[in-house]
C-alpha positions in Angstrom: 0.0 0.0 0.0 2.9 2.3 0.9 5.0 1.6 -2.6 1.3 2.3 -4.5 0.8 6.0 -2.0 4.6 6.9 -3.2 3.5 6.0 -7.0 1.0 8.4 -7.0 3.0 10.9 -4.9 5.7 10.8 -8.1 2.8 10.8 -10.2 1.5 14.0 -8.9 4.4 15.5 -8.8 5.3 14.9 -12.1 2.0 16.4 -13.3 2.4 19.5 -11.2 5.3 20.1 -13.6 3.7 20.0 -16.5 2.2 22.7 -18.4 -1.5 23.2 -19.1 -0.7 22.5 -22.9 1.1 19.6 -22.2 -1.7 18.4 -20.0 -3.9 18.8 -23.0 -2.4 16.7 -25.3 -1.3 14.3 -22.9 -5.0 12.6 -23.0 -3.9 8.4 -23.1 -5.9 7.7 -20.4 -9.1 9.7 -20.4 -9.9 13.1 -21.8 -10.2 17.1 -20.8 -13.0 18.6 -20.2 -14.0 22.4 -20.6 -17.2 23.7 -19.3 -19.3 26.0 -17.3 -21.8 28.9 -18.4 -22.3 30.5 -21.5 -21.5 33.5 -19.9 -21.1 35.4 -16.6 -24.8 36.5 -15.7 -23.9 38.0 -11.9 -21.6 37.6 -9.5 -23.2 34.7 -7.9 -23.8 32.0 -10.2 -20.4 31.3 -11.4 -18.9 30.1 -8.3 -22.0 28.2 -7.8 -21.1 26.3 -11.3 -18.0 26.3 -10.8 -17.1 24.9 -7.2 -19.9 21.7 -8.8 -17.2 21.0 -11.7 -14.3 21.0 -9.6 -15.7 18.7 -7.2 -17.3 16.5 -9.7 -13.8 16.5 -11.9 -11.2 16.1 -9.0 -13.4 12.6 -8.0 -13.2 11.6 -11.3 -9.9 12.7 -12.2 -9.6 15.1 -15.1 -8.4 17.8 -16.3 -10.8 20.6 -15.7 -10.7 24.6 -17.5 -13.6 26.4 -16.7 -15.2 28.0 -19.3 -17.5 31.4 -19.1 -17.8 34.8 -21.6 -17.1 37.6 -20.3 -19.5 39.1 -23.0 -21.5 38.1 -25.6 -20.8 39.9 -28.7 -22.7 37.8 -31.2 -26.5 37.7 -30.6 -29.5 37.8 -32.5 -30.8 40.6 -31.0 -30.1 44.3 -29.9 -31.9 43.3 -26.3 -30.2 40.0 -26.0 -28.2 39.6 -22.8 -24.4 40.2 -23.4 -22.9 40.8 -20.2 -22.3 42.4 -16.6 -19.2 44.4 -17.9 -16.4 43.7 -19.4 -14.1 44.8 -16.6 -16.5 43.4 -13.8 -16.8 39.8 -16.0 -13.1 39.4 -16.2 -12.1 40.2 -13.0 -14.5 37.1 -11.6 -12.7 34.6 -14.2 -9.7 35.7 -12.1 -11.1 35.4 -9.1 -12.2 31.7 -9.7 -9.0 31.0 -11.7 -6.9 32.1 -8.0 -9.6 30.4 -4.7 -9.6 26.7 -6.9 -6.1 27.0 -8.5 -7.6 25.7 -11.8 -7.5 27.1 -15.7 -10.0 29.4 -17.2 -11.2 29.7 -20.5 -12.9 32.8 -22.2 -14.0 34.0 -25.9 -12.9 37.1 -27.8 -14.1 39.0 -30.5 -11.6 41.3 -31.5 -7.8 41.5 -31.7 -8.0 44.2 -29.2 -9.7 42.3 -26.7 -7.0 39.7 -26.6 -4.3 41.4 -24.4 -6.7 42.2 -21.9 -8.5 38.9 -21.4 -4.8 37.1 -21.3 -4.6 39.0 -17.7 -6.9 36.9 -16.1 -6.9 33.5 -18.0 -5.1 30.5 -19.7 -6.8 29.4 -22.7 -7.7 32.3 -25.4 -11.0 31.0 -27.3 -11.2 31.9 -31.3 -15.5 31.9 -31.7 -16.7 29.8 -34.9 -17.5 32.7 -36.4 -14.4 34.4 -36.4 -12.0 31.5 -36.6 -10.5 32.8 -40.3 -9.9 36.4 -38.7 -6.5 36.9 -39.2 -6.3 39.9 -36.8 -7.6 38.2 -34.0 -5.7 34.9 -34.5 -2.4 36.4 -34.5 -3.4 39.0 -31.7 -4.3 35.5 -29.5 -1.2 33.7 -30.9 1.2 37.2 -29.4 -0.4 36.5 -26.1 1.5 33.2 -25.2 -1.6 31.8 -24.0 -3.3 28.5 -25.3 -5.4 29.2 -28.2 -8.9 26.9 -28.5 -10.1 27.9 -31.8 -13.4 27.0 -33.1 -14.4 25.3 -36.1 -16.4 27.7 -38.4 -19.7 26.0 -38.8 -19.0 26.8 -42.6 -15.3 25.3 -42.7 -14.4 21.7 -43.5 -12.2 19.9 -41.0 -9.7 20.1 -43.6 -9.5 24.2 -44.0 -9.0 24.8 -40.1 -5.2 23.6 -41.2 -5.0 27.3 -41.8 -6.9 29.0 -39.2 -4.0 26.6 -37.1 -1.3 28.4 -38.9 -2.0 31.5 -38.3 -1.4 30.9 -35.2 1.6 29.1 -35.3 3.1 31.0 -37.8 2.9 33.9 -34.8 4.9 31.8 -32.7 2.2 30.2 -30.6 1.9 26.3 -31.3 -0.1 25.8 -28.1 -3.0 25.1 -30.5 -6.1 23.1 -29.4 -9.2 22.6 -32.2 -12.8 22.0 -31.3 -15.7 20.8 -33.7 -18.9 22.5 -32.8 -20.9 21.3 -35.7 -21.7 22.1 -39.4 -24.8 24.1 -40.5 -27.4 21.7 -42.4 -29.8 24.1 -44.3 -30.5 27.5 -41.9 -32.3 26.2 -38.8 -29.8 23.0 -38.0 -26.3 21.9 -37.3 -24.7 18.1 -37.8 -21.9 16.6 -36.3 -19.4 14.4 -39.1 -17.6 13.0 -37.1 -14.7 12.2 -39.4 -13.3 16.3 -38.2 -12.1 14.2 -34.9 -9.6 12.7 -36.7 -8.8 14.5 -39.4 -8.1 17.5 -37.1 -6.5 15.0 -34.6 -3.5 14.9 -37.8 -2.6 18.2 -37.8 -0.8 17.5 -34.0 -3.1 19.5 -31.7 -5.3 18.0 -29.1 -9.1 18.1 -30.7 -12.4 19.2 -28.7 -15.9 18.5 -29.3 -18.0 20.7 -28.2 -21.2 18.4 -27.4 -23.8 21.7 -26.1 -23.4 24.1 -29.4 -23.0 21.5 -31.8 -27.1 20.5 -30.9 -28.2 24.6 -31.4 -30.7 25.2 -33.8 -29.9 28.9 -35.0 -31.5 31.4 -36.9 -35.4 30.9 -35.2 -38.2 32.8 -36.1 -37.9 34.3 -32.7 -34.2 35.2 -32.6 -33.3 33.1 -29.8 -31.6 30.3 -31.0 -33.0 26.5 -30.1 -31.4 23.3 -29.4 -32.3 19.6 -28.7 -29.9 19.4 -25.8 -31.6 15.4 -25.1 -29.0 14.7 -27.9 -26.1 15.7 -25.6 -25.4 12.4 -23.9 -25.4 10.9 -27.9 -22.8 13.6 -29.2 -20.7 13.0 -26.6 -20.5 9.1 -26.1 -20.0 9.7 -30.0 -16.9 11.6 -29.9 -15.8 9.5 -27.0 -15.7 6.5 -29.1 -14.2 8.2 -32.2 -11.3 9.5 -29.9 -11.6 13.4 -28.7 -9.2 14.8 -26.5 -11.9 17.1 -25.1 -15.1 17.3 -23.9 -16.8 21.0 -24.5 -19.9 22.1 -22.9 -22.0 24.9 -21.4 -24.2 23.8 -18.4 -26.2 25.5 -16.0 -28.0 24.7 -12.7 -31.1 25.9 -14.4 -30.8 26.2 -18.5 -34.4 27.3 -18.6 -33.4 30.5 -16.6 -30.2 30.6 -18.4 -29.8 34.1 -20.3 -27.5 32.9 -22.5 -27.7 29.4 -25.1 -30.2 27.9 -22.4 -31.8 25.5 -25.6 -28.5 23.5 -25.4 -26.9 23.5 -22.4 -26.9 20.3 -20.1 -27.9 21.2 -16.3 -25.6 21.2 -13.7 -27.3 17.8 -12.3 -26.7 16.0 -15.0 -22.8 16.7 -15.7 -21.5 14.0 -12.9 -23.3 10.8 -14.6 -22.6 11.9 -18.1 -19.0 11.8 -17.4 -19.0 9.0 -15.4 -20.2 6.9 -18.2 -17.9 9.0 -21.1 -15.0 7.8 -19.0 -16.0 4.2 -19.1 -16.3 4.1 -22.5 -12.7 5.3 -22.6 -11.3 3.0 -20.8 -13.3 -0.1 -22.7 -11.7 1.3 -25.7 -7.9 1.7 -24.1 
C-alpha cells in the first residue's frame, strides 16, 4: 500500500510540472474537459457552477478549464443579454482562476480584446464565427496563451489547417481545435464525425463541443433552439471516435439561463454523463 501512495505521490508531482498545454495533449488515459456557463450573468452563479465541476472532476480525475464569456458579442438581437461588464466579468474569471487553483477559459471578439483577457486566464478562445480572422488569431497567438479555436460552422475539417497556422506562424503552437458542428440548411447543425480525426492529424489536441453542436440557430424568434436530449449521444459519439476534449456549457437551471439555455446540459446531469464518457474510454484503451 505504501509503494502504491509513493507511486501516485511521483505521479502527482510529475504532473504538477507539466504545463496546461502539455496536459492537453497528454490525454492516453481519459480526456479534458472544458465547461461552465455561457456566460457570466452575476456575481453569484459562477462560483456556484464552478465549485460543482471542480468537485465533480477532482473525484473523477480530469483535467478541468472552466469555461465562461465575459460578454457576448454575437446575438441575434439588440436586447439579447451580453454581459455584466467587461471589466466586472473578467475580473471574476480571475477570481475563480486564484480560490480553486484551476485554468479558465474565455472567448474574444476582437484583436483588441485579446491582451486584456490574457490577464486573467489561460486558454484564449477563437468563436466559430471568427476563426478565419486573421487579426484576431495572431493578436491570441502574441499573447502566449493556449489558443482553442473554433471550427467555423461553414469550414471543413480540412480548412482549419490554416486557421492553425496563423497561429503558429505567430509563434504560438499551443493550439487546441474544437468541432462544434456544421450548419445543415439554416435552422440545424450536424456533427461528421470524421473532423475528430482528421483535425487530430494536424498534432493539436481536438475538442468536441457536445452543447453548441445541438443549437438550432436562426429561429423565427431570434433566440436560438437546441435539442440538448441529444447531448449524452454527441458526446459518447466523440468519446468512441477519440476526442481529446469534452466542450460544454451547463447550468443549474438552463431554462433560466440568459444565454444558449436550448443546449446546455444542467448542472445535475454533468457527474453521470462523465462518469459513463469515461467508461467508454477505458473499454476502448
Amino acid at each position: 500500500m505504501r509503494y502504491k501512495c509513493y507511486l501516485c505521490t511521483i505521479k502527482m508531482q510529475s504532473d504538477n510540472k507539466m504545463s496546461l498545454y502539455e496536459k492537453l495533449k497528454d490525454r492516453k488515459d481519459g480526456f479534458f474537459l472544458m465547461a461552465g456557463p455561457c456566460v457570466i450573468e452575476d456575481e453569484r452563479m459562477p462560483f456556484e457552477i464552478v465549485e460543482r465541476l471542480v468537485d465533480i472532476t477532482k473525484r473523477l480525475g480530469l483535467e478541468f478549464i472552466f469555461k465562461a464569456s465575459y460578454r457576448k458579442a454575437n446575438r441575434s438581437r439588440l436586447d439579447s443579454f451580453t454581459g455584466i461588464g467587461d471589466e466586472k466579468g473578467l475580473k471574476i474569471l480571475g477570481e475563480i482562476r486564484e480560490k480553486y487553483n484551476i485554468p479558465v477559459v474565455t472567448d474574444i471578439h476582437s484583436a483588441e480584446e485579446a491582451e486584456m483577457a490574457a490577464r486573467f486566464v489561460d486558454v484564449i478562445q477563437i468563436p466559430a464565427f471568427l476563426c478565419r480572422q486573421t487579426d484576431i488569431l495572431v493578436a491570441a497567438a502574441k499573447t502566449g496563451k493556449v489558443v482553442n479555436i473554433k471550427k467555423g460552422q461553414f469550414l471543413s475539417p480540412e480548412a482549419m489547417r490554416f486557421a492553425m497556422d496563423k497561429v503558429a506562424d505567430s509563434g504560438n503552437e499551443k493550439i487546441v481545435l474544437t468541432d462544434r458542428g456544421t450548419m445543415f440548411g439554416y435552422h440545424d447543425l450536424i456533427v461528421d464525425f470524421r473532423s475528430i480525426p482528421i483535425m487530430k492529424s494536424f498534432g493539436v489536441p481536438v475538442v468536441m463541443d457536445i452543447t453548441h453542436s445541438l443549437q438550432q440557430p436562426n429561429q423565427s424568434s431570434g433566440v436560438s433552439g437546441g435539442m440538448p436530449e441529444m447531448i449524452a449521444s454527441i458526446a459518447k459519439a466523440a468519446i468512441a471516435v477519440g476526442t481529446d476534449g469534452i466542450f460544454m456549457e451547463t447550468h443549474p437551471d438552463p431554462k433560466k439561463a440568459k444565454s444558449d439555455g436550448a443546449n446546455m446540459l444542467p448542472l445535475s446531469e454533468v457527474e453521470n454523463l462523465l462518469s459513463t464518457l469515461l467508461k467508454i474510454r477505458k473499454a476502448l484503451a
